[in-house]
N, C-alpha and C positions, 0 to 999 in steps of 0.2 A: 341345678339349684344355685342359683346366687348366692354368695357370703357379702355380708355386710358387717354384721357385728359377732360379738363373742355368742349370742343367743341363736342366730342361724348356726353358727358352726356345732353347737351341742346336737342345735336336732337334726344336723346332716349327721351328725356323728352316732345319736340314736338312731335314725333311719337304718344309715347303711348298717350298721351292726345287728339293729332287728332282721332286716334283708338277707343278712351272711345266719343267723341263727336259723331263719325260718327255712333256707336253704338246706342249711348243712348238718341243723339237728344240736342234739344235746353237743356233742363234739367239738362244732365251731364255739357254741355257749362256753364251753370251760375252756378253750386254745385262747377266747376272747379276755375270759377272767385271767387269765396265768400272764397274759401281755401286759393288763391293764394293772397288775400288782408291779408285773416287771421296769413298764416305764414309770411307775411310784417310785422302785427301787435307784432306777436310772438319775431320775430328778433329783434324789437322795444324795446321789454317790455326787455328782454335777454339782452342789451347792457346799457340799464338805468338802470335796478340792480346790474351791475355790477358795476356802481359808488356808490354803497354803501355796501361796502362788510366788511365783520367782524373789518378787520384791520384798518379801518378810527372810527369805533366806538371806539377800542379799544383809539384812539389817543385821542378821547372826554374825557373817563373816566379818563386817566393818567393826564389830563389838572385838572379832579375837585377832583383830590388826591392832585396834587400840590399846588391846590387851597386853599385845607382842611389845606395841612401841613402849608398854610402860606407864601409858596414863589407865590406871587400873580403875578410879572414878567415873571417868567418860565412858567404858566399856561397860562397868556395872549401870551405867544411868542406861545405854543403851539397848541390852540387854532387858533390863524392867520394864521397857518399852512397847520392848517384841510381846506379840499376841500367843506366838509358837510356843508351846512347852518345852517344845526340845529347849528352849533358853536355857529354860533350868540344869536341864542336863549339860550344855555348854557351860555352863556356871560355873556348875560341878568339875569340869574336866579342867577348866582354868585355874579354879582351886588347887587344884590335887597333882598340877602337871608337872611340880617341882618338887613334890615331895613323895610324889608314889610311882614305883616301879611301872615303867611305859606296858612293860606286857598284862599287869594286872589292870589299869589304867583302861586298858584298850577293851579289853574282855567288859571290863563292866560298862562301857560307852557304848557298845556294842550289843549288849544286851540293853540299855537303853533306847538304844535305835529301834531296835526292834519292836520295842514296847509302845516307842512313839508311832509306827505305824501300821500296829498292829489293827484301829479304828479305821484305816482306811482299804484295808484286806479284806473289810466283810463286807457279805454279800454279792462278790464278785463270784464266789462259786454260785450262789443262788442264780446269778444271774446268766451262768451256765446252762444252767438246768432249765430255763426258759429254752435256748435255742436247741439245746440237744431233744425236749421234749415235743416242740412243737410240730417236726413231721411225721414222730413219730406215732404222736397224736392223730396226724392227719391222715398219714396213711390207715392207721383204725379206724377212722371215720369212714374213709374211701372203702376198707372192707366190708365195713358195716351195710354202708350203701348198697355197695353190690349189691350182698346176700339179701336186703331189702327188696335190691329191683327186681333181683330174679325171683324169688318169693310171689310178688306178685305178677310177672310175666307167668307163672305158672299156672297161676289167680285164671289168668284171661289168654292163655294158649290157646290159638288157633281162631283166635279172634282181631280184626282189625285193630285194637286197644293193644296187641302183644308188642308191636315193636314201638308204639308209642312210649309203652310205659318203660321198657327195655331203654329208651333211648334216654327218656328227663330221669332215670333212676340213676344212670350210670352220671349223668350232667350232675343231677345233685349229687353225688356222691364223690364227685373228684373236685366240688368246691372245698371240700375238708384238705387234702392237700394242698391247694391252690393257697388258703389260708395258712397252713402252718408252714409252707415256703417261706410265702412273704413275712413271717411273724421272725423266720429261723435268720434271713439276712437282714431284716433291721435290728435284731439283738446282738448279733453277729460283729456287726459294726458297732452297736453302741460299745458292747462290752472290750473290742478292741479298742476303742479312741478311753474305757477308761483305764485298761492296763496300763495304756503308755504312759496316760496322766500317771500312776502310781509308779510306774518304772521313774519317772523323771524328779517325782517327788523324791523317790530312794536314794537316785544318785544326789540329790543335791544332799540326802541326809549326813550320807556317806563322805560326801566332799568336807559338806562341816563340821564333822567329828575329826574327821581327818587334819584340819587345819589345826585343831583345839592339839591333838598326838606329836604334832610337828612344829609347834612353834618352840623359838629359841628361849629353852628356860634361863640361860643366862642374860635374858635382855628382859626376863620377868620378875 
């Protein structure tokens, strides 16, 4: 089938999905629903990390330089700026970096860190649970099938129909595998490319708490 527009590709995409359901049974139906939540989830996590992308940290850092140099006005303007919450907490730490003990100071940034991205931690196990589910979904399927085929190979034992049905019983029944493979390595992947997004977000959180602990309070 040709694609042309958004309209063909729905009903290539209802086709083949009817195709895999009528195949492979209630089984592939729910391995179907559990993807079709999980790439919801995925779009999800993709659109919230995108509000936090290299160039809004960068805007923190240049806030606790201006900070450092002394023009305390220019940092607060920029600062108000940032879209990030953490600002606030950078705010906070600029505040407080000259009048409150570094080791308490630290603990409660640090505890803000955490809180700042604690929103970007969820659903990541949910989306676990996609790919650890999906073969093992399949392979219940594929059992299922079996005991199906054989059931009715019993049906038509000793009849030209036996190894027919023996043979499309076991075909349909290893489409449920077939499906929760392929369900298990594209989540596989998503869910790695958004660790790393979350890993990379941390360390930048980390680097800019870090700046706000170590700048020189005598030149603030």
């Amino acid at each position: 089938m040709e694609i042309k527009n958004l309209a063909d590709l729905i009903t290539y995409t209802w086709t083949s999905a009817k195709t895999l359901i009528d195949l492979g049974g209630t089984v592939v139906a729910v391995q179907l629903v559990i993807s079709t939540i999980g790439l919801a989830m995925v779009f999800y996590k993709v659109l919230q990390f995108t509000t936090v992308n290299n160039t809004r940290f960068l805007g923190l850092k240049k806030a606790i330089d201006q900070w450092g140099s002394g023009d305390k006005e220019k940092a607060e303007k920029t600062l108000g700026r940032s879209w990030l919450k953490l600002a606030k907490d950078v705010r906070f730490g600029l505040e407080r970096i000259a009048t409150t003990d570094r080791e308490v100071l630290r603990d409660e940034l640090a505890r803000r860190g955490m809180e700042f991205l604690r929103p970007y931690t969820k659903l990541l196990r949910t989306l676990e649970l996609v790919y650890y589910l999906s073969p093992v979904l399949g392979l219940l399927g594929t059992v299922l099938g079996m005991i199906d085929a054989f059931r009715h190979l019993a049906a038509v034992a000793g009849t030209e129909k036996g190894s027919s049905a023996l043979a499309n019983g076991i075909w349909e029944a290893l489409v449920c595998t077939a499906v929760g493979l392929v369900i298990a390595v594209i989540f596989t992947t998503l869910h790695a490319m958004l660790q790393t997004r979350l890993e990379r977000v941390s360390e930048e959180v980390s680097d800019v708490l870090t700046r706000v602990l170590t700048i020189d309070v005598h030149r603030v």
